[in-house]
Each structure stands twice: as structure tokens, then as C-alpha cells.
VEXKEMAR-501722 format. One record per residue (C-alpha): residue in three letters; x, y, z. Coordinates in steps of 0.001 Angstrom, whole numbers, padded with zeros to 6 digits, always signed. Layout:
VEXKEMAR-501722
ALAXYZ;...
END
This chain:
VEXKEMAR-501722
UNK+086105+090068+085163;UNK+089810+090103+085483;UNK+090695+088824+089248;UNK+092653+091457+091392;UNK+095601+090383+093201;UNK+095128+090883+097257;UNK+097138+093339+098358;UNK+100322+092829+100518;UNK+099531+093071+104121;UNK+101669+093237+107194;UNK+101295+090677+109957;UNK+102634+092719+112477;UNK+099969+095888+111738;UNK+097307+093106+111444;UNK+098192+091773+114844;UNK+098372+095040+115877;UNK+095381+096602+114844;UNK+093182+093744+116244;UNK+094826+094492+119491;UNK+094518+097643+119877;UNK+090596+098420+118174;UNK+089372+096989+120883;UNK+091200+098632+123212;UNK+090449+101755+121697;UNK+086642+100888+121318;UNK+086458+099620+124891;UNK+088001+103112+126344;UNK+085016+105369+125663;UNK+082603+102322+127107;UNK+084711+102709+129918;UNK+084654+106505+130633;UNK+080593+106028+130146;UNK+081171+103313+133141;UNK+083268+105819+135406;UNK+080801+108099+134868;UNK+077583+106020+135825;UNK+079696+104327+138699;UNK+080760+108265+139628;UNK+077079+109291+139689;UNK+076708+106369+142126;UNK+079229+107474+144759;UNK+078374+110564+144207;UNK+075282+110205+145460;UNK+075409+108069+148314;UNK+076785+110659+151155;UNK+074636+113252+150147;UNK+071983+110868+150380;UNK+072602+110092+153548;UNK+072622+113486+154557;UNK+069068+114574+153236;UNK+067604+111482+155065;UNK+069397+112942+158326;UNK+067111+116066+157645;UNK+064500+114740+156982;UNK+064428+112929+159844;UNK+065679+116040+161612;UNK+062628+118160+160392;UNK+059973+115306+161212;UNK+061409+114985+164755;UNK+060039+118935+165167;UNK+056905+118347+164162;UNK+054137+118534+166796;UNK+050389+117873+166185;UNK+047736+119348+169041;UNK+045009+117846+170444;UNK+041649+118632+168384;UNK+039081+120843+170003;UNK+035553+120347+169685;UNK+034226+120451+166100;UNK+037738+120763+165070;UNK+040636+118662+163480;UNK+044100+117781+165082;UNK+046411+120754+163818;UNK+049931+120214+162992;UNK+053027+122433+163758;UNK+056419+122725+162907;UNK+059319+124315+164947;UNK+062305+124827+163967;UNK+065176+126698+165681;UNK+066021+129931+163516;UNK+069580+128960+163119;UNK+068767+125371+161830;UNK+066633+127507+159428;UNK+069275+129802+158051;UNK+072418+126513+158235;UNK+069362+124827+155750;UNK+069558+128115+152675;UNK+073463+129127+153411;UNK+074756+126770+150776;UNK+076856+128208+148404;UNK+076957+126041+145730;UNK+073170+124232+146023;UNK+069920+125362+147367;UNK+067478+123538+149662;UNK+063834+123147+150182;UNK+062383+121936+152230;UNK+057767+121085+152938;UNK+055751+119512+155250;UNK+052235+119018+154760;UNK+049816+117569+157191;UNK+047360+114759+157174;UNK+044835+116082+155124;UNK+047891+117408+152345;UNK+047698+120659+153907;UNK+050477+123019+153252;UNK+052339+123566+156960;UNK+055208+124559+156138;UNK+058423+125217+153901;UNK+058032+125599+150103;UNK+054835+125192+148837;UNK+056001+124597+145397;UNK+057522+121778+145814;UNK+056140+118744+143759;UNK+054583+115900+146063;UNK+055273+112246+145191;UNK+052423+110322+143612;UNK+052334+107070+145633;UNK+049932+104678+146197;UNK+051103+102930+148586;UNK+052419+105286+150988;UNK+054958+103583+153705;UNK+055535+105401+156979;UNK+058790+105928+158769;UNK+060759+104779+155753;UNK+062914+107638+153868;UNK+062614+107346+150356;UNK+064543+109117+147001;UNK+063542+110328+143809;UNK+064555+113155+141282;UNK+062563+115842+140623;UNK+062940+119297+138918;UNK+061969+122659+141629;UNK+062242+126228+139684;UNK+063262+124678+136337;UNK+066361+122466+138691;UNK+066980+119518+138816;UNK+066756+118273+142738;UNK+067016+114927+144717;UNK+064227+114842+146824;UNK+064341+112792+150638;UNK+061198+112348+151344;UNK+059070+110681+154646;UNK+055836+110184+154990;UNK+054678+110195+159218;UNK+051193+108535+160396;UNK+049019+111201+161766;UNK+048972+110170+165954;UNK+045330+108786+166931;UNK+044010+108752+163254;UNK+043895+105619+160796;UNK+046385+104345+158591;UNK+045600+106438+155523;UNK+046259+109948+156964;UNK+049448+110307+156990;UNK+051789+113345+156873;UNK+054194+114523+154559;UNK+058588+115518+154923;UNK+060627+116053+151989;UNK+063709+117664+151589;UNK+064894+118482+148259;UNK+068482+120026+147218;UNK+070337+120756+144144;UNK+072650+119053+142048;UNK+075882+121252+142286;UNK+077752+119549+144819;UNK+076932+115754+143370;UNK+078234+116812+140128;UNK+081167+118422+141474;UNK+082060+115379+143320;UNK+081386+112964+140335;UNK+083597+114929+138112;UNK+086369+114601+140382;UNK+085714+111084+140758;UNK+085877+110547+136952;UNK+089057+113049+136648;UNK+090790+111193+139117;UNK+090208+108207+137398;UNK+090288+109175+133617;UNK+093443+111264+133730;UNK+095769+108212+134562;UNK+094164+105822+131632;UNK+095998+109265+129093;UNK+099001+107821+130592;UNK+098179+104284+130945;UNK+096648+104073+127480;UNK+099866+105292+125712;UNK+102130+102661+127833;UNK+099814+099920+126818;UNK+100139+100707+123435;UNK+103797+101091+123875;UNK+104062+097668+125911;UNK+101635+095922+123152;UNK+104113+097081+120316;UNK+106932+096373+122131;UNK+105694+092509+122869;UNK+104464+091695+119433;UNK+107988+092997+117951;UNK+109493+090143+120679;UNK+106788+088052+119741;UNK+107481+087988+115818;UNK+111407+088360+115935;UNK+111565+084283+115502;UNK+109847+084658+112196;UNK+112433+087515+111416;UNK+115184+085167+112489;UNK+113592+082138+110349;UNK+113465+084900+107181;UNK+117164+085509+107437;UNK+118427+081733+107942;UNK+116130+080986+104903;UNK+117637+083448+102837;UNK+121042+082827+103645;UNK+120759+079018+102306;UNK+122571+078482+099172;UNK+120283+077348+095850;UNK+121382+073656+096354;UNK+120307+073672+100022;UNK+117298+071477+099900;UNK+118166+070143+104060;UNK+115417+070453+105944;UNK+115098+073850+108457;UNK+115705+072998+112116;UNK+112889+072983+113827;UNK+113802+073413+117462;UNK+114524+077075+117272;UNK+110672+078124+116144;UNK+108040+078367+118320;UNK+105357+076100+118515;UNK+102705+078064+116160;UNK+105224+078610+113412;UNK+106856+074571+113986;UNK+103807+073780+111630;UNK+104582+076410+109181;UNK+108422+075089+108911;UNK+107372+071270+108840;UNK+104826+072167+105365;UNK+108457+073630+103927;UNK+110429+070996+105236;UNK+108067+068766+103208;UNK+108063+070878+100101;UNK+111768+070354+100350;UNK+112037+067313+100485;UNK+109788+067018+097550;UNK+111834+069253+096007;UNK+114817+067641+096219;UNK+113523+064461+095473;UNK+112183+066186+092308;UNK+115168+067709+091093;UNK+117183+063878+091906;UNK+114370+062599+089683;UNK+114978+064723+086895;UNK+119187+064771+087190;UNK+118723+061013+087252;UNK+116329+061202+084163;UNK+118644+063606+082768;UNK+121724+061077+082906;UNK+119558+058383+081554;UNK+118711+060212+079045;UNK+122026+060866+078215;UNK+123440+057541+078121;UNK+120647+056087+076185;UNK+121453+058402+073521;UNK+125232+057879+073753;UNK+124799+054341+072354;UNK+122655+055139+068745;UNK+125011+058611+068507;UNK+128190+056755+068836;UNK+126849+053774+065979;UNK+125853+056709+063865;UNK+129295+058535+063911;UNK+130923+055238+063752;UNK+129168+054345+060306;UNK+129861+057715+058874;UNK+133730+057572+059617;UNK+133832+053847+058475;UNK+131922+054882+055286;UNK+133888+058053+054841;UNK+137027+055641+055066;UNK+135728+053525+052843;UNK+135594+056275+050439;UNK+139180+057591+051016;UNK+140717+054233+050300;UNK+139256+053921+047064;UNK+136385+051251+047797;UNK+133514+051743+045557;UNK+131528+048505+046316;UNK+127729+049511+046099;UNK+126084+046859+048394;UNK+129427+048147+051527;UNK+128676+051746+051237;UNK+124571+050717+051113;UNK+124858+048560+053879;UNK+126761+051625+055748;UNK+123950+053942+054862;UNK+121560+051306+056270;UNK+123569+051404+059529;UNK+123378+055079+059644;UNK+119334+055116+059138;UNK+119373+052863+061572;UNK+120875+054803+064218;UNK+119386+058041+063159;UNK+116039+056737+063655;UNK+116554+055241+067023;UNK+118066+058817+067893;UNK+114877+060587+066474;UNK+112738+057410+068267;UNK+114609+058325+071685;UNK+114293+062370+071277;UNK+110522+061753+070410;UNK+110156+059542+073418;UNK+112009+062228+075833;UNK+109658+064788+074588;UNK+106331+062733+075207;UNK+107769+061957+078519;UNK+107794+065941+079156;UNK+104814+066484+077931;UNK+103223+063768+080121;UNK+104547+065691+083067;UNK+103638+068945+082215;UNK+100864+069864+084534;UNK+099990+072705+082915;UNK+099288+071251+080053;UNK+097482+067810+081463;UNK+094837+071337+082738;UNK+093932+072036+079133;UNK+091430+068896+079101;UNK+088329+068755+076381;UNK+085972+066342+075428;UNK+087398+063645+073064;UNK+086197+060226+072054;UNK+088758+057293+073242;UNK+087478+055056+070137;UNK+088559+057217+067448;UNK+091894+058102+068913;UNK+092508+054196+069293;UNK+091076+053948+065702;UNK+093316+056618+064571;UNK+096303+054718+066362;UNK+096021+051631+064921;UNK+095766+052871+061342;UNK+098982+054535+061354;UNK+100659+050997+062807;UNK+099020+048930+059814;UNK+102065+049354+057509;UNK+104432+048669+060265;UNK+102330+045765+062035;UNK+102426+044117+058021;UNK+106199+044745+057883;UNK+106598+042228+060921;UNK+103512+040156+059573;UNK+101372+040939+063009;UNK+097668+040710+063127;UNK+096900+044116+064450;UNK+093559+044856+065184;UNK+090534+046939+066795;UNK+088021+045057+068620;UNK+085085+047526+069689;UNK+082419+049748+068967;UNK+082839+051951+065696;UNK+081491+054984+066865;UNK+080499+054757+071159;UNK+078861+058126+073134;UNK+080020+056204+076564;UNK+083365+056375+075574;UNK+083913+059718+075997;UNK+086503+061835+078221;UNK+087661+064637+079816;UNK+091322+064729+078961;UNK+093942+066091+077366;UNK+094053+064697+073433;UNK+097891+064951+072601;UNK+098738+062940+075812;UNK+095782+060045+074995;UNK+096847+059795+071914;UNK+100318+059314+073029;UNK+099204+057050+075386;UNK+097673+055136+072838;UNK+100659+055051+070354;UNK+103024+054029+073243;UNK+100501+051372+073948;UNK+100204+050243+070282;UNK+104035+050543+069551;UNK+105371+048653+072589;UNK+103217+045526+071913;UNK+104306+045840+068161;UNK+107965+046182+069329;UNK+107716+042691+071416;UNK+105647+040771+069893;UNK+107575+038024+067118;UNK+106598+037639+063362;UNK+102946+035861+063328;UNK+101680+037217+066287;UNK+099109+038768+067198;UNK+098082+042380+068756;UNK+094477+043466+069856;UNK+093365+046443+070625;UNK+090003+047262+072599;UNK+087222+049928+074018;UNK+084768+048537+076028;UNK+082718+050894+077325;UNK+081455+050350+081396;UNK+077601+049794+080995;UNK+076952+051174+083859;UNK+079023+054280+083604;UNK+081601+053812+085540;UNK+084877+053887+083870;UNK+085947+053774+080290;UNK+088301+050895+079702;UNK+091439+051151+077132;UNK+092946+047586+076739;UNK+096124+046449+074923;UNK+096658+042698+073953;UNK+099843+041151+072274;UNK+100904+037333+072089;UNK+104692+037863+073312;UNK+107020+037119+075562;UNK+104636+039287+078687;UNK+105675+040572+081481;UNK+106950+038639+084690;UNK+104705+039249+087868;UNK+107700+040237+089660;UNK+108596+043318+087073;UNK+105026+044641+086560;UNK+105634+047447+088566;UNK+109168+048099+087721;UNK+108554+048074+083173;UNK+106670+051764+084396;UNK+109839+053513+085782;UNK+111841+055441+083229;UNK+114243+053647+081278;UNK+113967+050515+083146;UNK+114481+047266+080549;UNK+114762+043692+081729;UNK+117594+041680+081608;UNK+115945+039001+079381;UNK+114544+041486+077054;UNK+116059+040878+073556;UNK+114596+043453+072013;UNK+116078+047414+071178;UNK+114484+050076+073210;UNK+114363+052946+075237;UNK+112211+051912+078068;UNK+110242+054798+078328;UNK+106958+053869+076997;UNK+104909+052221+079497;UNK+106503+055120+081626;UNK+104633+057565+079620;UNK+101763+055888+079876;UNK+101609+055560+083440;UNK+102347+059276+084063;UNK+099506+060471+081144;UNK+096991+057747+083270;UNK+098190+059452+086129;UNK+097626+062857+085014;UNK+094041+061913+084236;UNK+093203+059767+087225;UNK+093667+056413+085637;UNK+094712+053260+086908;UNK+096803+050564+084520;UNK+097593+047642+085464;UNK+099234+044415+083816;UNK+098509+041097+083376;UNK+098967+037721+081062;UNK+097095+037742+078410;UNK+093763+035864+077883;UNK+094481+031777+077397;UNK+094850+031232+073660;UNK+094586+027955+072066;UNK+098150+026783+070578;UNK+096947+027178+066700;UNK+096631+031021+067615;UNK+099659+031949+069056;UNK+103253+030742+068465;UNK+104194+029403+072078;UNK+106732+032019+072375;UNK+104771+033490+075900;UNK+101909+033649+077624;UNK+101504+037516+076226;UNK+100791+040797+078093;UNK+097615+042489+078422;UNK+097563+046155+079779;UNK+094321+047630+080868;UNK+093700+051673+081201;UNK+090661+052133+083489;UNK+089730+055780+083526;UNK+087538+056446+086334;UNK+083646+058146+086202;UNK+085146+061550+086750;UNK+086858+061492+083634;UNK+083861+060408+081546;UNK+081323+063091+080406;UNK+077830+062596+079785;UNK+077454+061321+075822;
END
């Protein structure tokens, strides 16, 4: 499935919008607040008021004396006018009920529901909701203890009234608080965008010093005008650049080594040609001059090609892309391979060059790249050819870790080695010590170290192993170079 590239999002809207949801998602929890808080004050006064009437209306009640044979009779007066104040509301309507002891109806409403209490506590006003004539009503109600009788005859006030006036009251409440927020909410918004654009102009100011650099600007971006949450940001690119521009020194000073090492075969080779082409013009016509002129120009050709083919390998060893494309290939027949194709040359010189090893091993396999192992391998192969004298010797080896841990790659030769003090210097590009007699272009052990590097491997150098003086010609103790590629690098056989 083919990946799709993310979108290109804006900070500032991100920022923005995660601001401002909840803002917008908190506003309608808020107007359901104002309203239940509304309700609440709403209530309250009005409240107060029904328990005033109640407590009005109970302090008119009267209960006789019982005759004989008869119970105590209750009776209610209230003054006409208090009567007609009670039903002149304009807006709500009241009720009003008493009942007596025994739940008797004495006056007021008769249709007026009666709380269902258990417990039923005297001289306390109490509140609930009801619904009278299909209305909803608040209801004040008291229950009074019937004088001379026991605790569980008691009497019954409740006033009930509509809901007009509460409403009326809450709605005000909530417009006079609601209405401002369709101002305030706007400003807020207005303030929030107005305070991010502040808060981001740094990182607009950052985009335009950045882009007013020139190319070859690699100095690192001043800090001390970025905030503190971006000063990270600007330190990760101060590091790139650096990197950078230690990079690009790397590769300008490659490039001019480069360069001068291929002045010197270049200039031999054109020198030969004019000489012979002289040669030629004045008449000479001796066979073994004009051969030994050709030889010269070989010569210098093939070091040319030798230094071109070594340049390349060097770029292919830091190609990343290319150390990615890694397979499964079998370090013992590469090295095979290797040292077959450096018989002819290792008998030219009259070196013992051999393979020391299994034939065939499952636990040396890797995960790698094959052209750069096997140029690891020839580099290997060809530098211990290149230094070792006539009648020496050079070994290669595979030993495979028994107990899979690393795959070892291990190149002995019987010359001059390598002192302890330059072991670390023979793997820097074009490096060549100032003893070394020998012709060459100093980047082979600097391949290798950049292919073992591209696959996790350490190298190191050492003298090689003690020989007895029949097998070697005393002309050094010898170098041995050993390629350890790590357990996540070898694949199961």
C-alpha cells in the first residue's frame, strides 16, 4: 500500500484550534450552569415568601374544645382581604389547604395533593414540587401538632403557587449574564489570536534570518534572540550545521587530495608521451627506448585507472543509500573469490597467498551489502600484496564465532606492519607514512574502515602472529587486520 504523505498543517491554526474548542465546548456547559445556578436564586425569595404564608395561615388557625362524644374541631379565619391579596396575582396563582388532625378537609383547595411523609416533623416548613390543575407548583408546606392530642395527629398547611414569576426571574438572571459572554466570547477570541500571532512572530523572525543566509553560511544561528521553547529547535540546526560544514570540509579536502594524487601519475604519463613523441621527431628508432617509454606510459596509466578505481570504491563506501540495499551473502566465498583473482599477481611477486578456513561455512553468513564486502576484501587482499617483499607470505582467514557472536574476517602479511603509533592514522584518506617505500594511494584501509563502518564492524590492527625466522624474511614483524562483524549482522544459517 503506497504510504500517503501527511498533509501540510499550520502551527498557528493548530494552536489555535486547541485553544479555542474548548472554549467553545465549555460555553454551552456554562449557559447549562447559569441556568441551574439561575433556578437557584430564583427560588430562594419566593421561597421565603410561601413559608411567611404558611406560617401566616397556621397562625389563624383555631381548634375548639371537644364536647361530649365529640372530637376537637378545627377552624380557620382569615380576614377577607388577606383572602383576595392571596388569588390577585397576575402572573401566578395560589392555593392554598389546611386539613385537620384526622386529614380532614378544613379549608382552601381540596385538590391539592398532600405530601406522603412518614415521618412527619412539626413546626418545620418544608418544600417540594408538585403539579395542581396540570401546573407545575412549589408547594410550602407545615405540618402543626393537634393541642392536647398525641404526637401522631397532627395538622396540615401548605401553600402552593405557580411557576411564572420564578421563571421570569431566572431568565433575567441568565440574560443578564449570557448576553455579555456574545461580547466577551468574540474579544477572547480576538485577544487569543492576537497573542498567539505575538507569540509565534520569533519563529517568523528566525524564518526570515534563515533565509536570508547565503549557501556558504554554515555559522551557527544566534541563539539569544529565540525563546526558550524554540532555543532547542535552533541548537538541533546549529548541530546539523556544523555537521554540515564539517562534511562539506571533508569532502573539499578529499576533493584536493584527490586531485593532487592524480597530478603525479598524469604528469609521468604526459611526460612519457612527449619524450616518446620527441624521440620520434628526431629520428630515433631504437626499439628497446621507445618500449621502455611505452612501459613508462602503462605504468602511469594504470596507477591513474588504480587511483580512479580507488576514488570510486571510496564513494561507494559512503553512499548510504546504497550500504541500505543489504542481502544475505556468505563472507567465505567472497574471500575465496578474492584471493583467486590475486593468485597471478601474488606469483608475479613470488608471495604465498593463501585461504585458511572453512570451504563452505552456514555461520559465516551476513547481512550486508556484497559490492562493498567484496571491496573490502580486495582492498584487504591488495594492500598486504602491495607491502609485503618477494618471499613473503599473505594469509587470509574466516573463522566463524562458535558461539554466534560475530563473524571474523582476518588479513595476515609478513611485511614491514604497521607502527602502534599510526594504527589509527593508515584509516584516514590518503594518509601514507613517511617510511613507506612503497607506491600508493592511501585509500585502502580507508575504504575498509568506512564499508566496516557502514555495516557495524569494528577493525582493528595489530603485529602479526610470532613466526619462526625460516618463515619469514626478517624484513618486519608483519600486520594483521581483523574485521569483527557484530551478531546483528549475522543471519541465522
Amino acid at each position: 500500500m503506497p504510504h500517503t504523505p501527511r498533509a501540510q498543517h499550520s502551527l498557528f491554526g493548530e494552536i489555535l484550534d486547541w485553544m479555542l474548542a474548548p472554549l467553545l465546548l465549555l460555553w454551552p456547559m456554562s449557559i447549562f450552569l447559569t441556568y441551574v445556578v439561575a433556578q437557584g436564586i430564583a427560588d430562594r425569595p419566593y421561597d421565603r415568601e410561601l413559608a411567611v404564608v404558611v406560617r401566616a395561615i397556621a397562625r389563624q388557625i383555631s381548634v375548639h374544645p371537644p364536647a361530649a362524644g365529640t372530637l376537637s374541631e378545627v377552624h380557620l379565619q382569615i380576614p377577607a382581604v388577606a383572602a383576595e391579596l392571596m388569588r390577585a396575582e397576575d402572573s401566578d396563582h395560589v392555593y392554598f389547604q389546611v386539613l385537620g388532625g384526622r386529614g380532614e378537609f378544613v379549608a382552601g383547595d381540596a385538590g391539592l395533593p398532600v405530601p406522603d411523609e412518614a415521618m412527619r416533623t412539626a413546626g418545620e416548613v418544608h418544600f417540594r414540587d408538585e403539579t395542581m390543575r396540570d401546573e407545575a407548583v412549589r408547594v410550602a408546606y407545615l405540618w402543626l401538632p393537634m393541642p392536647g392530642a398525641d404526637n401522631e395527629r397532627v395538622m396540615l398547611v401548605q401553600v402552593a403557587e405557580t411557576l411564572a414569576k420564578r421563571a421570569r426571574l431566572a431568565n433575567e438572571i441568565i440574560k443578564g449574564v449570557i448576553l455579555p459572554q456574545f461580547v466577551i466570547l468574540p474579544l477572547a477570541v480576538l485577544l487569543v489570536w492576537f497573542a498567539l500571532s505575538r507569540g509565534i512572530k520569533p519563529l517568523s523572525l528566525l524564518q526570515q534570518r534563515i533565509r536570508k543566509r547565503e549557501s556558504s553560511d554554515l555559522s551557527p544561528i544566534d541563539e539569544r534572540d529565540v525563546p526558550d521553547e524554540v532555543a532547542p529547535f535552533v541548537r538541533a540546526i546549529n548541530d546539523l550545521l556544523a555537521r554540515l560544514d564539517q562534511s562539506i570540509s571533508t569532502q573539499k579536502q578529499f576533493l584536493a587530495d584527490a586531485a593532487h594524487q592524480l597530478k603525479t601519475p598524469l604528469a609521468g604519463l604526459r611526460m612519457q608521451a612527449e619524450l616518446a613523441g620527441r624521440e620520434i621527431d628526431a629520428g630515433a628508432t631504437d626499439a628497446v627506448t621507445l618500449k621502455n617509454s611505452l612501459r613508462q606510459i602503462a605504468w602511469s596509466s594504470q596507477r591513474a585507472a588504480h587511483m580512479v578505481n580507488q576514488l570510486l570504491a571510496m564513494a561507494r563506501a559512503e553512499d548510504r543509500e546504497q550500504a541500505l540495499r543489504k542481502q544475505p551473502l556468505n563472507l567465505v566465498s567472497i574471500v575465496m573469490e578474492a584471493v583467486r583473482d590475486f593468485v597471478p599477481r601474488a606469483m608475479e611477486k613470488h608471495i604465498d597467498l593463501g585461504y585458511e578456513g572453512p570451504a563452505a561455512s552456514p555461520g559465516a553468513m551476513l547481512h550486508g551489502q556484497p559490492v562493498l564486502i567484496r571491496e573490502m576484501v580486495r582492498n584487504l587482499v591488495d594492500n598486504a600484496l602491495q607491502y609485503t617483499p618477494a618471499g613473503g607470505t599473505v594469509t587470509t582467514r574466516v573463522v566463524a564465532d562458535p558461539f554466534g557472536q560475530a563473524v571474523v574476517l582476518q588479513v595476515e602479511d609478513t611485511g614491514p606492519g604497521i607502527a602502534e603509533h599510526e594504527r589509527d592514522m593508515v584509516f584516514q584518506p590518503f594518509y601514507r607514512s613517511p617510511d613507506a617505500l612503497i607506491d600508493g594511494s592511501g585509500l585502502g584501509l580507508a575504504i575498509v574502515r568506512q564499508v566496516a563502518q557502514q555495516h557495524r564492524a569494528e577493525v582493528t590492527v595489530a603485529d602479526a602472529s610470532p613466526r619462526t625466522p625460516a618463515a619469514g624474511d626478517g624484513s618486519g614483524p608483519g600486520a594483521l587486520i581483523t574485521v569483527r562483524f557484530p551478531l546483528t549482522q549475522a543471519t541465522p544459517g
